[in-house]
N, C-alpha and C positions, 0 to 999 in steps of 0.2 A: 866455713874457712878451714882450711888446711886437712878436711876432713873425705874431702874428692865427694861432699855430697851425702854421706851419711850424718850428718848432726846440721840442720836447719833451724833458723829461728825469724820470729818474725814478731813486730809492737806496734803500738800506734798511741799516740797519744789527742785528746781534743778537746776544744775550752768553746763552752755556749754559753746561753743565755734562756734564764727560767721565764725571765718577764713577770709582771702583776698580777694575772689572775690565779694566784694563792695567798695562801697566809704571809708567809714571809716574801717582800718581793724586791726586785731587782736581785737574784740571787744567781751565783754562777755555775753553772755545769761541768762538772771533771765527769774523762774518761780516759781512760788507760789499759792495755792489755797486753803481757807478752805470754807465746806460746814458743813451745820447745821442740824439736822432731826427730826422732833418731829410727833412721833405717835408710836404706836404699832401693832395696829386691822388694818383692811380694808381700813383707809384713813388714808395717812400720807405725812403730807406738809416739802416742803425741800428750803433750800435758801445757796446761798453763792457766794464767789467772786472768780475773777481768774485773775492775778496781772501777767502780763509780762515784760520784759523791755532790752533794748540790751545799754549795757554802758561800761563805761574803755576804750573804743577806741582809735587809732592814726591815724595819716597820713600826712606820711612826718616829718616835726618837733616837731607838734601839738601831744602834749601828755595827754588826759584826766585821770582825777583823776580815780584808778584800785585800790587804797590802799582798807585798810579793811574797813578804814572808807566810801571810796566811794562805799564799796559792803553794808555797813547799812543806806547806803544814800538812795540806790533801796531799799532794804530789807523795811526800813519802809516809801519809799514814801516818803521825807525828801523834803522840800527845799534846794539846796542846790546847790554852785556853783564850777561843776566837771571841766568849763576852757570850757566850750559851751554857758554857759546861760548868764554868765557876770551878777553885779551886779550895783544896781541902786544908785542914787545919796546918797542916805539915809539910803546904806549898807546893805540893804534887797533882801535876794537871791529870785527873781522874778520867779523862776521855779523849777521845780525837774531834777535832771540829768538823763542825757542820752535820750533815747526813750523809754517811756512809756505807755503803754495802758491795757485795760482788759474789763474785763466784769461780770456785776455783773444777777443773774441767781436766779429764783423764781419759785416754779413750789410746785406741788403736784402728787399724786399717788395713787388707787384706786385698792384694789387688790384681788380676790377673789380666791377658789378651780379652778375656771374657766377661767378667762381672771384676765391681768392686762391694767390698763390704766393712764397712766402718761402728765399732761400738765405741760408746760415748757413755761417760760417767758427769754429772755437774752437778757440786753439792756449794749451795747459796752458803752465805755469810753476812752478818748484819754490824759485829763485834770478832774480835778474836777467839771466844770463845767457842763460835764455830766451828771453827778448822781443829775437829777433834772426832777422832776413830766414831766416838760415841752418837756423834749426829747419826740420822738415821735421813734425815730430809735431804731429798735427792729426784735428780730427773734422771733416768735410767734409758737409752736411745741403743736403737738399730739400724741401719739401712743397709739396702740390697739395692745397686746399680747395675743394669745388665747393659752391655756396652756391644753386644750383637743384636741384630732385628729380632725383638721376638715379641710377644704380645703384652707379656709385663718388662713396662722399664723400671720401674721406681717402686720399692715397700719401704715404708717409714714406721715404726712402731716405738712406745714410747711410754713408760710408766713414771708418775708423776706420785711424790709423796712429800707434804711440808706438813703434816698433823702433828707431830712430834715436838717441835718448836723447844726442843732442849730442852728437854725434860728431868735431863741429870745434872743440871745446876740449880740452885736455889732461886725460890721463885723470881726472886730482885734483879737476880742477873739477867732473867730471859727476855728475848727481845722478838716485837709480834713484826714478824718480816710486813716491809713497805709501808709501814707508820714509824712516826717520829714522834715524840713529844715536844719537842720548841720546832722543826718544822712541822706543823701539825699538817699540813696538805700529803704529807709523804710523797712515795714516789707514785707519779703521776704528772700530766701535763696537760693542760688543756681540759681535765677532766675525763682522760684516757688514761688507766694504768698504763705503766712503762715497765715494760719486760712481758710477764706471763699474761694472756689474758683470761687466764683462769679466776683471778683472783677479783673480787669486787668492789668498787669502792662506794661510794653513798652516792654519785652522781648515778651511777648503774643500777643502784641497789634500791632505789624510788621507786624501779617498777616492780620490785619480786616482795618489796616487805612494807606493807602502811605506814608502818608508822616509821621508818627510814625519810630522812630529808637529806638535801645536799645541804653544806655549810656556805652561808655568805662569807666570802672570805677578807672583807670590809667590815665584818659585824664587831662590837668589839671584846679585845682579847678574852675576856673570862665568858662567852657566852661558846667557844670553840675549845671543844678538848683535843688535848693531844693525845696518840694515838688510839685513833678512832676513827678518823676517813676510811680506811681501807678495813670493810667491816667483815670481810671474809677471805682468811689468809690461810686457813687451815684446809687441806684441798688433797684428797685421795683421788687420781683419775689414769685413766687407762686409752691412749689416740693409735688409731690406725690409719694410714693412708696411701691411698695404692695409685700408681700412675699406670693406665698401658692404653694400649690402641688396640682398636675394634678392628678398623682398616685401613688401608695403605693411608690414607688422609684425615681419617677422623680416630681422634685422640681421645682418653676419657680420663678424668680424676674426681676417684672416689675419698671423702674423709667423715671418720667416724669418734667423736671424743666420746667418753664416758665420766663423771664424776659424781663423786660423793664431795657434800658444802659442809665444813665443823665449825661453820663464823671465824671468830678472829681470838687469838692471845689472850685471857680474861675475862672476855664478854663474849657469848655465842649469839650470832644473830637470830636461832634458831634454837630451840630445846632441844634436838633430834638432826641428823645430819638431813640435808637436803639432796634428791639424787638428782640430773641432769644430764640428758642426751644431748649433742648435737651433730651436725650432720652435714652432708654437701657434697654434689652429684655436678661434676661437669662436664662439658662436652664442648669440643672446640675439633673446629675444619678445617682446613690451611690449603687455600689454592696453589697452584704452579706459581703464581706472584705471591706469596709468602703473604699471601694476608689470611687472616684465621677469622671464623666467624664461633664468636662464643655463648652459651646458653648457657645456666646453670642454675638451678635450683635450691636452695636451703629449707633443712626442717629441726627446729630445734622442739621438744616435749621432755618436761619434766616438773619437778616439784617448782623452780624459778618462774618458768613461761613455757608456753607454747607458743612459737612461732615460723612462719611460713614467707621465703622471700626469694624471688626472683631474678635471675641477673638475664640480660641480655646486653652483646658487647662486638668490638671488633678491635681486630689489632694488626697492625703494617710491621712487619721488620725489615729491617731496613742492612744490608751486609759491605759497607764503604771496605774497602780496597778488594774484596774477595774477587778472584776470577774464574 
């Protein structure tokens, strides 16, 4: 507004539902994000944050604060004590409820007739303590869009570092991203990390390590530690991934991850880092009637697993009002 188009902004806000199958259950879903934009012409630098958080929860007797007041407690990141954090001698709420994290995102954009190119900075957040110069934990992002026919459309590259895990505050304050200690499921869903899938938690983690088990999350309270689901948070890795076309018709997308595994926050899954490739080769046809026939292959080799998996698929698009 009032700016003819150089200052852009844009949020979203949205409320779910965790469901039972975790530790803490019937518990709600916060999300929230606003980004910033400023530019018009060829270069235009962008920044903003992304706010999640899983609270209101019970289990068993234990009933955390769900009022409205405890849904403006997430909402703005509050201090405050939902009946998890408890409060200190001195009546000062020592934490914000529920489980909290996010990440906050910097990056720019370079755009012409001919290609576009976008760099990208996102450094995660568990506490406040985060959002400081000193973190080093970060996802570091490139892309290359060519917007005339040419054989490569698409380069994505991508360096990935959470080893670090604040190393410049005192042990007590540091926090092992994607575990919680009173939610001890951390973030996950279903038994699927949520957000990277680099990271592993115990339900994934059963096939790479023996004596790794998932948690009954019905078992009772003192037989489940908290933070400890997510047994590999510590993750140096390096992703490529390239889109272009062979021929007028047939499309291909290549992607290549690399990683080093350092386990998790205090306990190493591992004595030694663990390495791991993975991989994925596809190929996709698209007739005169916009239907695509797809093949694709995966190969994943490394210290976790070797393995080998095949896609085959088809896809209709579909273009309602185009003429």
């Amino acid at each position: 507004p009032l700016t003819n188009g150089f200052v852009q902004f844009k949020g979203q806000i949205s409320h779910g539902w965790f469901g039972n199958n975790r530790y803490m259950k019937n518990a709600y879903y916060h999300e929230k994000l606003f980004y910033l934009r400023l530019g018009k012409k060829k270069l235009k630098l962008y920044g903003g944050v992304q706010h999640f958080g899983e609270w209101g929860a019970k289990r068993g007797s234990v009933q955390l604060e769900r009022s409205f007041k405890g849904f403006l407690d997430v909402l703005l990141v509050r201090e405050a004590d939902d009946g998890s954090v408890g409060t200190d001698v001195n009546g000062r709420p020592p934490n914000r409820a529920g489980d909290q994290r996010g990440l906050l995102e910097a990056g720019l954009t370079w755009e012409n007739e001919n290609l576009l190119l976008r760099g990208y900075n996102q450094t995660p957040f568990e506490t406040g303590r985060d959002v400081d110069p000193r973190n080093v934990d970060r996802l570091l992002g490139i892309t290359f869009v060519s917007k005339k026919k040419s054989s490569i459309k698409k380069i994505v590259g991508e360096f990935l570092t959470t080893r670090d895990m604040l190393s410049f505050v005192e042990a007590r304050d540091r926090q092992s991203y994607y575990n919680n200690g009173y939610y001890k499921t951390g973030w996950e869903y279903e038994g699927r990390i949520i957000g990277t899938p680099l990271f592993v938690n115990r339900n994934r983690g059963q096939f790479y390590f023996p004596n790794v088990k998932p948690y009954d999350w019905d078992a009772p309270n003192n037989s489940i530690a908290g933070n400890s689901n997510i047994i590999v948070n510590r993750v140096v890795s390096g992703h490529l991934g390239v889109l272009y076309a062979l021929f007028n018709k047939l499309q291909a997308k290549t992607l290549i991850t690399y990683t080093k595994n350092f386990g998790r926050y205090g306990q190493t899954a591992t004595s030694v880092s663990k390495k791991q490739w993975y991989t994925l080769q596809e190929f996709s046809y698209t007739t005169t009637g916009q239907i695509s026939f797809i093949a694709a292959v995966g190969f994943d080799k490394g210290e976790f697993s070797d393995n080998v998996g095949v896609m085959l698929g088809v896809r209709k698009s579909f273009g309602f009002g185009r003429k």
